[in-house]
N, C-alpha and C positions, 0 to 999 in steps of 0.2 A: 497473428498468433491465434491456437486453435484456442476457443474456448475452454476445454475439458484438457487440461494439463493435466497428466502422467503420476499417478501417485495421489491426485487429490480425489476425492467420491463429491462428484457435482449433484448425486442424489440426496446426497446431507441437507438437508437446511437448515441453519442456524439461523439465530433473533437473539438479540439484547438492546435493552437503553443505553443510546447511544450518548445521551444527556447526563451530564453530572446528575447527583441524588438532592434529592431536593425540591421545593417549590419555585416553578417560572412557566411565564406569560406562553414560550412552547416547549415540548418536550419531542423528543427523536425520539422510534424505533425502526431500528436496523434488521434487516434481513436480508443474507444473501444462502442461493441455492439455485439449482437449474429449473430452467422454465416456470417462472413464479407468474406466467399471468394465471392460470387458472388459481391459485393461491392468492391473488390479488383482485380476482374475481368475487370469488367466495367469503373474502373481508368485505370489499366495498361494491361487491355487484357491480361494477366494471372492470374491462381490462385498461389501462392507463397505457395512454400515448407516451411512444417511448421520451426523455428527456422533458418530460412534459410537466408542471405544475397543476393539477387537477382538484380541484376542492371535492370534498367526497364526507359520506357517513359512514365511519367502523362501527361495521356489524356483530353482533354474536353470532349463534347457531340457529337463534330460532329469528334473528330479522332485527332485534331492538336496537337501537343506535347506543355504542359504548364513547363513541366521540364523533365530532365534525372535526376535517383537519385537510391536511394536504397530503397528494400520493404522489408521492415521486420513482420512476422506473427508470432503474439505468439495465438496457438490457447489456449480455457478457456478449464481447470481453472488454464491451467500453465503459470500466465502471471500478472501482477502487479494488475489488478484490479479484476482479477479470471475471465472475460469478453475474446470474444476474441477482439487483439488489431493488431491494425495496425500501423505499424511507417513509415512513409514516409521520408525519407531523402534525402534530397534538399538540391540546392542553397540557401545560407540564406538571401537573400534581401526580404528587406518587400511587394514587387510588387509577387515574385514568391510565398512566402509564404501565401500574400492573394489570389493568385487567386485558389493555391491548396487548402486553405480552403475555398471559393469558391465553388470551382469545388466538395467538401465532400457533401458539403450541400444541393448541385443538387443532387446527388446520395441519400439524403436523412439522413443525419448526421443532428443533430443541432449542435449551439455553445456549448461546455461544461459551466457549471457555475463555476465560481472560488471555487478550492479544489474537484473539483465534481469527478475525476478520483482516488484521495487519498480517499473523500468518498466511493465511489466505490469498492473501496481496502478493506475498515474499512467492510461494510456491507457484504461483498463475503469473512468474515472471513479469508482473508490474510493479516491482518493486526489488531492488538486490537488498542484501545485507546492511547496508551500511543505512541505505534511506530508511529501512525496516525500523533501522534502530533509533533512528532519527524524530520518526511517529512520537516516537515514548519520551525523547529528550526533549521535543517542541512542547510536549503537553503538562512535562516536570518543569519546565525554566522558571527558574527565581526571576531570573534578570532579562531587561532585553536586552542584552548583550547575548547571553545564553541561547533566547528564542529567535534572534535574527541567527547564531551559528546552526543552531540545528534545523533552521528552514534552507540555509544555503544546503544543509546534509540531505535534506529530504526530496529538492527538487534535484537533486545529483549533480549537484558541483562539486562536491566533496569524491565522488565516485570518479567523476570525469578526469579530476587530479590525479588522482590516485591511478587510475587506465594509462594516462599519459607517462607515466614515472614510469611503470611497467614495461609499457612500449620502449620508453627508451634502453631500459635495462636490458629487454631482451634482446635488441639490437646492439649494447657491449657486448653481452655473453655470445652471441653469433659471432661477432670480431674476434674473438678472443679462441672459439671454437676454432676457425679460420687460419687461426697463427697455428695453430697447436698443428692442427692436420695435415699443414702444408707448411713447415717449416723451412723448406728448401728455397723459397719461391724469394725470387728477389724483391717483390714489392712486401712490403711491413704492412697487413689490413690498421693494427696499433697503432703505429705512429702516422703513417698515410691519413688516418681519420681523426686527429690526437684526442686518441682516447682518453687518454689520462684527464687532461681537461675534461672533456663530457663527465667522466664520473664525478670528477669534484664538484661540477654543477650540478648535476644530478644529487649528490648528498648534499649540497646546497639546499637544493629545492624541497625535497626530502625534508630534511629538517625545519626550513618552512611549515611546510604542511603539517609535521606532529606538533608545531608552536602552535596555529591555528585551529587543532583538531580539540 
């Protein structure tokens, strides 16, 4: 898959805390956009080995250290939003976390918009609709009942079922096309395949799947 998928501007750069609000021992920030080593230069005066853990100083503009933390590089399209991303990981107080996003923004990032890196995901086809939505249900779950259904939704097993039912349907409706077209023909594609059966399992299965959904 091409990095630069059709409709998205890979020259955008978006950042935001990735971290709940709050005080903790680290805090995230996120940034994805095209070609962030020189952007990843420029905060911490290296470029970071790709998938690599690197301890590092974020810098301001004029050199002062704003945090010591970790730099994480996933270059696109191996990386949550198929973009490359950047994770900065910090002290988690809300003074060090805004001034590191802050200091992104100088370099030239904007605010991301809420869900915009999940969109991101969606649109740079690492992600379809259903997993998309999945993101926001794992992160809402009261229960773990909830957070185990919506992690089967996210790693696409809920996708996969749902592909499967489809395939079979469209292989009745091809049967059924068959009858119609060729009505003269002495073999029955219908009853030759018994259709009938298949769909009742198929609405079987179906109704499965919206119980569990």
């Amino acid at each position: 898959m091409e990095a630069a998928t059709a409709g998205i501007d890979n020259a955008d750069t978006i950042v935001a805390v990735a971290t709940a609000p709050g005080r903790g021992g680290i805090g995230v920030v996120r940034v994805s956009g095209a070609a962030l080593g020189d952007f990843a230069e420029r905060l911490c005066g290296l470029r970071p080995m790709p998938r690599h853990a690197t301890l590092v100083r974020f810098r301001d503009a004029g050199g002062e250290s704003l945090d010591a933390g970790i730099l994480l590089h996933f270059p696109a399209p191996h990386s949550f939003t198929g973009e490359d991303v950047l994770e900065l990981q910090g002290h988690g107080g809300p003074v060090v976390m805004q001034m590191l996003l802050r200091r992104c923004v100088e370099l030239g990032a904007r605010l991301a918009e809420p869900g915009e890196f999940t969109r991101r995901a969606f649109l740079n086809d690492k992600l379809d609709l259903a997993q998309a939505e999945a993101v926001a249900d794992l992160i809402e779950a009261s229960t773990a009942t909830a957070a185990r259904s919506a992690l089967r939704s996210l790693s696409g097993s809920f996708s996969r079922e749902v592909h499967g039912l489809t395939d079979r349907l469209v292989e009745l409706r091809m049967l059924v096309e068959a009858t119609l077209d060729f009505p003269d023909e002495e073999v029955d594609p219908l009853r030759d395949t018994d259709a009938a059966q298949r769909l009742a399992a198929l609405r079987h299965d179906l109704a499965a799947l919206r119980g569990r959904a």
